[in-house]
N, C-alpha and C positions, 0 to 999 in steps of 0.2 A: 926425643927430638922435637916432637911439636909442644912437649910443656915450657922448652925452654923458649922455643918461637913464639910463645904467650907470654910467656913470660918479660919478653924484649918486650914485646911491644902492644904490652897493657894499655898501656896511655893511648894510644892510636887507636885500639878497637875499642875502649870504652870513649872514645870519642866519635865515632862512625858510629857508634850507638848514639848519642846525646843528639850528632847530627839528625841521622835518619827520621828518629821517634821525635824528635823535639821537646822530647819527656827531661825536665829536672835530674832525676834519677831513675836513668835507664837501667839501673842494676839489674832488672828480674831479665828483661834482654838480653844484654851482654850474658848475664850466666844461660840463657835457654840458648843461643846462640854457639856460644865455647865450649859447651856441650855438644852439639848437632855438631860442628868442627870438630871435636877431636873424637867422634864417634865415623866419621865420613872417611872412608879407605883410600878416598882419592887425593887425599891433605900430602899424602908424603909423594906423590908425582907430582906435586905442585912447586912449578918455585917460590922460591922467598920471598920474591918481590911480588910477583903474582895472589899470592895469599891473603893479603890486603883487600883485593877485587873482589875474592871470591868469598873472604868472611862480607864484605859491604853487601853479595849478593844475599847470604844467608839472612842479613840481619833485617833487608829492604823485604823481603819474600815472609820473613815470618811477622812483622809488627805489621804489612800491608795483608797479608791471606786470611781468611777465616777458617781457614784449615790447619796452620799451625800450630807448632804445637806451646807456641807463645799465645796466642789466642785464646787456644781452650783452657792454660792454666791461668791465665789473668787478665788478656783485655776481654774476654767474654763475662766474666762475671763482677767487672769494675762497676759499682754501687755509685752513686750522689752522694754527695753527705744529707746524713739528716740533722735536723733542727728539733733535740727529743724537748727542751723547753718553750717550744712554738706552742698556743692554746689552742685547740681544737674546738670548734662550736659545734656543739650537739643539734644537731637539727631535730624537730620533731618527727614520728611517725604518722605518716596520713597514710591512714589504706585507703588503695585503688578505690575510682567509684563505678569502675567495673569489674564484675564480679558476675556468678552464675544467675542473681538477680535478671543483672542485666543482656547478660547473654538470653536469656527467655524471653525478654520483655522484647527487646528484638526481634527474635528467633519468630515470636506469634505475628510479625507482619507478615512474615513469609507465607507460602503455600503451605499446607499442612504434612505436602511429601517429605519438602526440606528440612521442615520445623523438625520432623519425628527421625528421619536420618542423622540430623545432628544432633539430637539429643542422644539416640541407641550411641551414637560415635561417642560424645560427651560420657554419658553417663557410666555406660559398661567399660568404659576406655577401650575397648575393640579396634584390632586395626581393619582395614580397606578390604582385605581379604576375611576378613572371620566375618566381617561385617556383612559383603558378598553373599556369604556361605550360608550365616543366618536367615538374610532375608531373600533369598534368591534370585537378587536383582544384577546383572552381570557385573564384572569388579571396574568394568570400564565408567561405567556409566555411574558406579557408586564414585568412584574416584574423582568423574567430574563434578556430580553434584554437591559433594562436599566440597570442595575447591570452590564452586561458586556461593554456598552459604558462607565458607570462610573468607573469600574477597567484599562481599555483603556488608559480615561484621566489621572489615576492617576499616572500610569505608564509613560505616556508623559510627567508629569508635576518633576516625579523622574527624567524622564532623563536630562530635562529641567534644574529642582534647580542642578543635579551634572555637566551636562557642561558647568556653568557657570565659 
């Protein structure tokens, strides 16, 4: 009963597709659509005239939701074209001119507490707590002190990239 009520009126719902999506060729639509319709138990209480409204609801619900399940098999993963005969320019590599160098070189302005907390932190790669544990300085007070040698560097490292 409902292949034949698709069947009348192909032309109509593949039009309330072209409307809705403004898509060329709403094809992948209309078929995720007339699927979800003739899978829907509530299709045969429906009247005939009625049917019309209720496909335009299915079809407005799944090209607009991100939960659809039009969505997940195609407008979620719609690509750009690419351009594979576009030239690429190679840029050179410049390594950074900060480096563990310069982490020290800084690091010795400091007081000599912070200088050697950041470095055990640095060096051993130790977290907050091992680090704690090691030096038996409470994990509060390690956690702040490195938070202010790392706002320190980061601030050397602004002044750094702007006087270049």
């Amino acid at each position: 009963m409902i292949n034949d009520w698709i069947e009348k009126n192909w032309k109509e719902l593949y039009k309330i597709c072209q409307y809705v999506s403004k898509l060329n060729n709403p094809d992948d639509l209309c078929q995720t659509c007339i699927e979800q319709l003739m899978k829907n138990k509530k299709i045969d209480s429906i009247d005939s005239d009625q049917r019309l409204f209720f496909f335009t609801k299915i079809v407005k619900n799944n090209f607009n939701s991100n939960s659809s399940p039009y969505y997940h098999t195609y407008k979620k993963f719609k690509f750009d074209s690419y351009d594979y005969n576009k030239e690429l320019i190679d840029k050179p590599y410049e390594e950074s001119e900060i480096n563990i160098d310069w982490i020290n070189k800084n690091l010795a302005e400091m007081e000599w507490y912070y200088m050697r907390l950041m470095q055990l932190f640095i060096e051993e790669g130790a977290s907050i707590s091992k680090l704690s544990k090691r030096t038996t300085i409470p994990i509060n007070s390690v956690s702040r002190d490195i938070n202010k040698v790392r706002r320190f560097l980061i601030n050397k490292r602004k002044q750094f990239y702007n006087g270049m």
